[in-house]
C-alpha positions as CSV (number, residue, x, y, z in Angstrom):
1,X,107.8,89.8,104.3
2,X,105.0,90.6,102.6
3,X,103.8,87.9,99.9
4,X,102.6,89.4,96.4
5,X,100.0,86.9,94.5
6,X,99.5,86.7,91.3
7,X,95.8,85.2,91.0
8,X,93.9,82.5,88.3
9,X,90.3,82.6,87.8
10,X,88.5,80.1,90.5
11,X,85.7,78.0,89.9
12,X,84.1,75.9,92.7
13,X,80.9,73.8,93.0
14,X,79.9,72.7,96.2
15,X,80.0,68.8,95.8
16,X,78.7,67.1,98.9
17,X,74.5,67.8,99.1
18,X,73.1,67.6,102.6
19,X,76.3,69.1,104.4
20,X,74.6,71.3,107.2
21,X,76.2,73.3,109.9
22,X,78.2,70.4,112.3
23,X,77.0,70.4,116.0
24,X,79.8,69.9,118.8
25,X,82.6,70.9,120.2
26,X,81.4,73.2,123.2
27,X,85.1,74.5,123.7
28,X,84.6,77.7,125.4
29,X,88.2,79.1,124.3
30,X,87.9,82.3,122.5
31,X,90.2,82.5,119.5
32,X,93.7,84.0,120.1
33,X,93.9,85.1,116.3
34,X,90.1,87.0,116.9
35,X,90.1,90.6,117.3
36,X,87.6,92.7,119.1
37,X,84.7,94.4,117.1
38,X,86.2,97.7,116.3
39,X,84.1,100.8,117.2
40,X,83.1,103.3,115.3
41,X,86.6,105.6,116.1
42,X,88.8,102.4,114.8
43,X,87.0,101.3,111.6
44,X,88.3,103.7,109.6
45,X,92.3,103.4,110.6
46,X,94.9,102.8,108.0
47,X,95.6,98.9,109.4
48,X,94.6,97.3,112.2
49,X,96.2,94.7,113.4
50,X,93.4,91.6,112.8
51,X,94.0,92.3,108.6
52,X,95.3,89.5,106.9
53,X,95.3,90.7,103.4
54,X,95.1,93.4,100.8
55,X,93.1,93.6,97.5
56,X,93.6,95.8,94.8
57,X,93.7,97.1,90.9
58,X,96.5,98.5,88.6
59,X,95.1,100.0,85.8
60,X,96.5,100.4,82.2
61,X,95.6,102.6,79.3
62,X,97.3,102.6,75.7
63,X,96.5,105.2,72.8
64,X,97.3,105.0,69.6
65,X,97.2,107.0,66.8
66,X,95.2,106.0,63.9
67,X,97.3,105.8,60.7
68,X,99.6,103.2,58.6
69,X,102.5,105.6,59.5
70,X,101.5,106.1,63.4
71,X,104.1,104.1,64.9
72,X,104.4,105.7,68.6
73,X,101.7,104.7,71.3
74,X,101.1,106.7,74.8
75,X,101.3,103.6,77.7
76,X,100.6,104.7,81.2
77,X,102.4,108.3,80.3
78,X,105.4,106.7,78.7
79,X,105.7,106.6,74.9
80,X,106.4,102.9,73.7
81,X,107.3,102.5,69.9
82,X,104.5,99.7,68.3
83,X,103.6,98.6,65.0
84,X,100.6,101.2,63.9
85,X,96.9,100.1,64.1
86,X,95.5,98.9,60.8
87,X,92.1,99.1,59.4
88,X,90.6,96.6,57.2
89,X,87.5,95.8,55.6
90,X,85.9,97.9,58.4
91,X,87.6,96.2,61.1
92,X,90.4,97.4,63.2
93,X,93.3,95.3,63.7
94,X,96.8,95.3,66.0
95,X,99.4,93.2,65.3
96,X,100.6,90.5,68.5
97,X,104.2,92.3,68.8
98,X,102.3,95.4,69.5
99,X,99.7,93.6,72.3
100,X,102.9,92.0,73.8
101,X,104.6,95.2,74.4
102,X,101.1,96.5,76.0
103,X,102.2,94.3,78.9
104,X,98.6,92.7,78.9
105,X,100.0,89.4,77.2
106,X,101.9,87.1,79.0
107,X,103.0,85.2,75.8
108,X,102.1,85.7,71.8
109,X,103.2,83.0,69.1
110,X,103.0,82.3,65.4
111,X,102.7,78.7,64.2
112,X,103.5,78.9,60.5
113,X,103.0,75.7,59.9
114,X,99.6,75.2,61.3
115,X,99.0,79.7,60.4
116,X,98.0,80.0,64.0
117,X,98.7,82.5,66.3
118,X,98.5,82.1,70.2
119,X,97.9,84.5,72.6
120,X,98.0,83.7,76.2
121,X,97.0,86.7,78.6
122,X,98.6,87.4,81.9
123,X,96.6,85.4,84.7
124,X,96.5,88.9,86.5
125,X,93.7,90.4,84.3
126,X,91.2,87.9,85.0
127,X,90.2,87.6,81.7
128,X,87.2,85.2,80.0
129,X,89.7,83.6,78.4
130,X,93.7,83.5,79.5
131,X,94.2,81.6,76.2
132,X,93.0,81.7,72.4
133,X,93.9,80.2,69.3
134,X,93.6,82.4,65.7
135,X,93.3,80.6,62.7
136,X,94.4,82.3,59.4
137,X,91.6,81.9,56.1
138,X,89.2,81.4,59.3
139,X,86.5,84.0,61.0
140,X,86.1,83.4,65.3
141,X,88.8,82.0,67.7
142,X,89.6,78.7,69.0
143,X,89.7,77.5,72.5
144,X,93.1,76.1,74.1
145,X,91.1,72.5,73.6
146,X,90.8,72.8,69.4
147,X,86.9,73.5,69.7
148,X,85.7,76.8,68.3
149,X,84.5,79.4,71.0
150,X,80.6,79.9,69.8
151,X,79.0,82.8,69.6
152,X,82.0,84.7,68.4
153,X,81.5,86.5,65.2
154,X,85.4,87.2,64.9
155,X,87.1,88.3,61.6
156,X,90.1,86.0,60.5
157,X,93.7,87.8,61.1
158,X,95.7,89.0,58.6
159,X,100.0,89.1,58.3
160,X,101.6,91.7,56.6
161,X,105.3,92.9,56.4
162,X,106.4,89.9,58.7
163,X,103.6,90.8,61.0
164,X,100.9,89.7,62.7
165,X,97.7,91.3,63.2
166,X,94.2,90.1,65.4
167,X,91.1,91.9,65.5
168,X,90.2,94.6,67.7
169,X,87.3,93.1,68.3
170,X,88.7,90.2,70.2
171,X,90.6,92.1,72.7
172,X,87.3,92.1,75.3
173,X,87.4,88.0,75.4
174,X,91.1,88.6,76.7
175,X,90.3,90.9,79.1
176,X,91.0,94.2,77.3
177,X,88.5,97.2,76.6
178,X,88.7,98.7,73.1
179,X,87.1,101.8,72.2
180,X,88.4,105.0,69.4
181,X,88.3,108.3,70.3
182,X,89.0,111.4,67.8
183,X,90.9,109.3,65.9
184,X,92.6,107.7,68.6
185,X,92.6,103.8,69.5
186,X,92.1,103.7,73.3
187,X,92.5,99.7,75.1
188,X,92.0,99.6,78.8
189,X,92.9,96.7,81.1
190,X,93.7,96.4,85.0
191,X,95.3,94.0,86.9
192,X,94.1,92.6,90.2
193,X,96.4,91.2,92.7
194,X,95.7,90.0,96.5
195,X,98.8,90.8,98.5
196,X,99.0,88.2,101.6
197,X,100.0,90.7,104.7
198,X,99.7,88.8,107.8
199,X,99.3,85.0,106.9
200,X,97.2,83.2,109.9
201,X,99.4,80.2,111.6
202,X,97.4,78.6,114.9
203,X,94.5,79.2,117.2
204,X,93.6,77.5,120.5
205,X,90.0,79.0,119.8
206,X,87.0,77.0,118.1
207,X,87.0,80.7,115.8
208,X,89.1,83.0,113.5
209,X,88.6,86.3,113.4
210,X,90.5,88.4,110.6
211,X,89.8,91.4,108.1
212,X,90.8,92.4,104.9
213,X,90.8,95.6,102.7
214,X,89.9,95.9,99.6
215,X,89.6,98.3,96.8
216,X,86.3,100.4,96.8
217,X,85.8,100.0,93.1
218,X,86.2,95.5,93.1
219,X,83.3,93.2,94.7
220,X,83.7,92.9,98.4
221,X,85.3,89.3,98.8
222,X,84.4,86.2,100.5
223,X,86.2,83.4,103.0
224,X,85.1,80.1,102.2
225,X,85.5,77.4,104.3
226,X,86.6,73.6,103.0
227,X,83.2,71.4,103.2
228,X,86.6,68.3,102.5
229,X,88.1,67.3,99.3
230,X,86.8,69.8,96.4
231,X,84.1,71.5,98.1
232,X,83.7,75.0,99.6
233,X,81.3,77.6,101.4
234,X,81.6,80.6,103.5
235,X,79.8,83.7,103.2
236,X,80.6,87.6,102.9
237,X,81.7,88.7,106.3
238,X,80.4,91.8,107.6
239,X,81.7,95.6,106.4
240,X,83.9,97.3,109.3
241,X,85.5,100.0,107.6
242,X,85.2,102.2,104.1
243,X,87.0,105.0,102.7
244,X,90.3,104.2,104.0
245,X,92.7,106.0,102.2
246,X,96.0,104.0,101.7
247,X,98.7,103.9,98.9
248,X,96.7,105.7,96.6
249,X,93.6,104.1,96.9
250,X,90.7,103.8,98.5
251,X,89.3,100.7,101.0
252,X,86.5,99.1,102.3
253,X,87.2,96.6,105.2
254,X,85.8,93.6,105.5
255,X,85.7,91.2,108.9
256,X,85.5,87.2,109.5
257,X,84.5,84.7,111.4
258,X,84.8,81.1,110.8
259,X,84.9,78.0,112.8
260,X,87.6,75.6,112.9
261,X,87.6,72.1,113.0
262,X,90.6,70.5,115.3
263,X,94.0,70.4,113.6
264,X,94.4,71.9,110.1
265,X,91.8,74.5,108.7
266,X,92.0,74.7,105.2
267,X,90.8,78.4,104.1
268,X,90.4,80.2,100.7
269,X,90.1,84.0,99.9
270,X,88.0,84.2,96.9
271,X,87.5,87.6,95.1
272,X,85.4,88.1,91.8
273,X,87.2,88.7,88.9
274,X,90.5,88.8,91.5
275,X,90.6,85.2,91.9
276,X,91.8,83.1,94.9
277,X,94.4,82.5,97.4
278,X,94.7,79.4,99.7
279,X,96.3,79.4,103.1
280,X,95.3,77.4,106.6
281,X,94.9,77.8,110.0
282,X,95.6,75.4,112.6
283,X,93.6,75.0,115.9
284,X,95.7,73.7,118.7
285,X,94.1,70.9,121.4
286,X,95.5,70.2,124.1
287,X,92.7,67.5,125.6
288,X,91.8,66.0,122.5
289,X,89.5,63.7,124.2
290,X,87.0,66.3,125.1
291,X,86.7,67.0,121.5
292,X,83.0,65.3,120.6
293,X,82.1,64.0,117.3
294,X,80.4,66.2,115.0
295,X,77.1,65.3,113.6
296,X,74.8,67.2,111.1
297,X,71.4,67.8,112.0
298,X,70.3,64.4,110.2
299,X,73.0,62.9,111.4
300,X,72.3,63.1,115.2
301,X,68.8,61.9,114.4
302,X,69.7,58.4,112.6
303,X,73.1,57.5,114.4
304,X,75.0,56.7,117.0
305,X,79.3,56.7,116.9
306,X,80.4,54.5,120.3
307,X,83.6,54.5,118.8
308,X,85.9,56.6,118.7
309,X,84.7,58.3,121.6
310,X,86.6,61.9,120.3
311,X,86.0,63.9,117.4
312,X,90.0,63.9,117.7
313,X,92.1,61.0,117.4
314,X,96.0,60.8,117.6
315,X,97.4,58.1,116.2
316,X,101.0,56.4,115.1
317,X,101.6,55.8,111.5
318,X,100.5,52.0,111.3
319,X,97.8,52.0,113.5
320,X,93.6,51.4,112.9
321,X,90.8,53.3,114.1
322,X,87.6,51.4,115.2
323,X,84.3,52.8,113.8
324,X,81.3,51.0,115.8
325,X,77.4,52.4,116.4
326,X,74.3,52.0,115.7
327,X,71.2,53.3,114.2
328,X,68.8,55.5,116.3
329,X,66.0,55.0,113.7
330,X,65.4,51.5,111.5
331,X,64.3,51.6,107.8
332,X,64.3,50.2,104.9
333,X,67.6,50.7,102.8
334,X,69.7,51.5,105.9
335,X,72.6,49.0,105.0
336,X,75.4,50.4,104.9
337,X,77.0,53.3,105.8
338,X,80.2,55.5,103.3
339,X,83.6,56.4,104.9
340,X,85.6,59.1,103.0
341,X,89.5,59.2,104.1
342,X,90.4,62.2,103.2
343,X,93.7,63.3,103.9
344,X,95.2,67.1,104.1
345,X,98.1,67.9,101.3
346,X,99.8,71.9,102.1
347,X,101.0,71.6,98.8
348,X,98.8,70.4,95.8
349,X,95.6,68.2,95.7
350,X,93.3,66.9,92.6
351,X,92.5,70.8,91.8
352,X,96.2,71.4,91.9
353,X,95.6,73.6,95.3
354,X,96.4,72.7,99.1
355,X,93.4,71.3,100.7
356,X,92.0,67.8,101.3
357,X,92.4,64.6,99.0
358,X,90.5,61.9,98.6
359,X,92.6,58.6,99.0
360,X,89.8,56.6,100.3
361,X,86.3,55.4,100.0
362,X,85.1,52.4,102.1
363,X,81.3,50.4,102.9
364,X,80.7,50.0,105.9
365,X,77.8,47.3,106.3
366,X,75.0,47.7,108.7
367,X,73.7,44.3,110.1
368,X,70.8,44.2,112.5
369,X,70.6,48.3,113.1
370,X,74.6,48.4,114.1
371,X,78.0,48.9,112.6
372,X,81.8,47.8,113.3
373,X,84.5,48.9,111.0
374,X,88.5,49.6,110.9
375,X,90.1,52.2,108.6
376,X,93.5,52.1,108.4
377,X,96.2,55.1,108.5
378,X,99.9,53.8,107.7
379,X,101.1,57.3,106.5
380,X,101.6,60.2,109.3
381,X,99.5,63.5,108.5
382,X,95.8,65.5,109.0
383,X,92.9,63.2,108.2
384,X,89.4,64.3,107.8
385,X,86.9,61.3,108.2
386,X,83.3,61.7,106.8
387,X,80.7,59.5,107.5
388,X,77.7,59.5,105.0
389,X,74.5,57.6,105.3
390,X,72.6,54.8,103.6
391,X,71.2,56.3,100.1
392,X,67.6,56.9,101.3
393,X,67.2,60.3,100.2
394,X,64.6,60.0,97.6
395,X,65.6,62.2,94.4
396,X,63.3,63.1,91.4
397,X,64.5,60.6,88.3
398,X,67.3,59.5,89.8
399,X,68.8,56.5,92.5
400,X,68.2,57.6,96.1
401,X,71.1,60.2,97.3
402,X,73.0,60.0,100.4
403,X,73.9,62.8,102.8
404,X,76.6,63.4,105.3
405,X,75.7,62.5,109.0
406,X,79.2,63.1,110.8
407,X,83.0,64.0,110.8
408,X,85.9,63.3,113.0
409,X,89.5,64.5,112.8
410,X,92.7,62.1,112.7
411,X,96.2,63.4,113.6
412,X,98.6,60.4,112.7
413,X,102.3,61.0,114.1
C-alpha cells in the first residue's frame, strides 16, 4: 500500500567536524536492492522498478471579487461562499473564516481575552512560517515564541460584524501568493507531498541503489546519509530520466547510491521546500567477523583498535565490549580518547525523528601511547560506536577541537 506523507520543513547542521569518508569493509557483494544503470531506451519509462518514491505539487488558486457585498469566491473551479475582501486604509484585508475555508490553514483562532488571533498553516505548504500570532491595536506579527518577527512592516487587524480580518500582506509569510487583478483578489498556494512507493527493507550489499521521481517544476532532491546522532550528508544523485509523463504531471528521475554501514542504515529523503521523510535500510552479514573496523583518513594514521577485532560485534543484552590499542604517532595532548554510544531508535530520537541517540559519552584515558576500556550494553538493539581523538586540532580563538578517527557497529540480542 502506498504511504502518502504529509511533510514539515527540515533543518539540519552537520555536527561532527572532521568526519571523512570511512575506509573498510572490502565486501565484494553487490547490493540486492541496486538496479542496473538504465540505458538510454529505459530512462524515460513510466516506473521502473529501483523507484522508491514520488514527489510532487497540488496547486490552489482562489479569486475573489472586490466589493463589501462580494461574498462568493472561485476555488480550484468550485464556487465556495466567504466573507468579502475588505479594503482599509489602503490595505487589503480577509477575514480568518474566509482563509480557513481556502483550505491553506490548518487551524485559525481568536483569543478575546488576550485580542489575538492565531493562524497555524497546513505543514503541506512549506511555508516561512506554519504559525503566527496577530495582535489587535498592534502593526507586524508575532512568532509562536511571543517575540516579534523583525523586519515585518505589517498593519494591525481589524474585527468587524463578529469577524476577523488579517492583512493581505501577510499571506506570503504563510506560504500564500497575493496578487489583484481587474478588480479581482487572486491568492495562490501549492502543496507538496512525497508519496513513499516502494519502502527499502534489507541488502546483503555494502550499496543501495534506488531512484525517485519528482516533479519537473520542484528542486531535484537529495539522500542524506546519518553521519550518527543529529548529523547528516549525502549528495544529489545523478539525473536518469526527464519528461516522464505520469498522473498529470511531468518527472525528472533521479538515481542513488549510498553505502551502508552493517546492521541498520538510517536514510532521509530531503526535498527543498517539500521537506523530509525518514526510512532505513538494513544490510544483512552473515560473517560478521570479516567486517573490519572503520577508520577515517586521520584516524588510520594516529591509531590502532586490537580490540574488537570486527567492525561488527553481536552481543547479549548484559554483556561488555573491550576497547584496547594504541597510538601509531605520540604527541603532546594525546590523553585520552571520546566514546559516543549511540544507539538506533525506529521510532523517535532528540529531533523527534528515527535515527541514532546519544545515550552515552565516555573518556577513555591514554597511558604510555595505549588504551584499555569496557562499554557496557545491558539493553538489546543497533549501536553505533564512535571513537574521537584527543583535542589536538588547533582552532582559531578557541580550545583545540577533536575529530572522529573510527566507528564500529554493535548488534546486542
Amino acid at each position: 500500500m502506498k504511504k502518502l506523507v504529509g511533510i514539515m520543513i527540515f533543518s539540519a547542521a552537520l555536527v561532527l567536524s572532521g568526519t571523512n569518508a570511512l575506509a573498510g569493509d572490502p565486501s565484494p557483494h553487490v547490493s540486492s536492492l541496486a538496479a542496473p544503470a538504465p540505458s538510454d531506451e529505459t530512462t524515460n519509462r513510466l516506473e521502473s522498478e529501483s523507484d522508491i518514491a514520488k514527489i510532487y505539487l497540488i496547486k490552489h488558486r482562489m479569486t475573489m471579487e472586490l466589493g463589501s457585498d462580494k461574498t462568493k469566491a472561485n476555488l480550484d473551479g468550485v464556487e465556495v461562499q466567504v466573507d468579502p475582501a475588505s479594503l482599509r486604509d489602503g490595505h487589503m484585508y480577509i477575514s480568518l473564516r474566509t482563509l480557513k475555508l481556502s483550505g491553506a490553514a490548518a487551524s485559525v483562532g481568536w483569543d478575546a481575552r488576550k485580542q489575538e488571533a492565531a493562524v497555524t498553516m497546513k505543514p503541506e505548504l512549506s511555508p516561512s512560517w506554519q504559525e503566527l500570532i496577530f495582535r489587535a491595536g498592534s502593526s507586524g506579527v508575532i512568532r509562536p515564541n511571543g517575540k516579534p518577527l523583525e523586519g515585518a512592516a505589517i498593519p494591525e487587524l481589524f474585527l468587524s460584524e463578529g469577524r476577523v480580518y488579517i492583512p493581505v500582506k501577510s499571506l506570503p509569510l504563510l506560504g500564500i501568493a497575493a496578487t489583484t487583478d481587474q478588480g479581482r483578489l487572486v491568492l495562490e498556494w501549492s502543496e507538496k507531498f512525497i508519496e513513499v512507493t516502494k519502502p527499502l527493507q534489507e541488502t546483503e550489499g555494502t550499496q543501495a541503489t534506488f531512484s525517485i521521481l519528482y516533479q519537473q517544476e520542484m528542486y531535484t532532491p537529495q539522500i542524506l546519509t546519518s553521519y550518527g546522532s543529529g548529523a547528516w550528508g549525502g549528495g544529489t544523485g545523478r539525473q536518469t530520466g526527464s519528461g516522464i509523463a505520469l498522473d498529470g504531471r511531468i518527472y525528472n528521475r533521479m538515481e542513488y547510491t549510498v553505502e551502508l554501514r552493517p546492521g541498520v542504515n538510517p536514510l532521509r529523503l530531503y526535498a527543498v521546500s517539500a521537506g523530509t521523510v525518514d526510512f532505513s535500510v538494513t544490510r544483512t552479514v552473515e560473517h560478521s567477523e570479516q567486517i573490519p573496523v572503520s577508520f577515517t583518513e586521520q584516524g588510520s594514521e594516529y591509531v590502532e583498535l586490537l580490540l574488537p577485532e570486527s567492525g561488527y560485534v553481536k552481543l547479549n543484552a548484559g554483556e561488555e565490549l573491550t576497547l584496547a590499542g594504541g597510538l601509531k604517532k605520540a604527541g603532546s595532548g594525546l590523553d585520552e580518547l571520546t566514546i559516543i554510544q549511540q544507539r538506533y531508535e525506529s521510532k523517535r530520537n532528540d529531533s523527534g525523528k528515527p535515527g541514532y541517540k546519544t545515550i552515552n559519552t565516555a573518556a577513555l584515558p591514554i597511558s604510555d601511547g595505549e588504551f584499555n576500556g569496557k562499554i557496557s550494553f545491558p539493553e538489546p538493539g543497533d549501536y553505533l560506536l564512535q571513537v574521537y581523538s584527543p583535542r589536538y586540532i588547533p582552532m582559531p580563538e578557541s580550545e583545540p577541537a577533536s575529530i572522529l578517527w573510527a566507528e564500529l557497529v554493535v548488534k546486542v540480542e
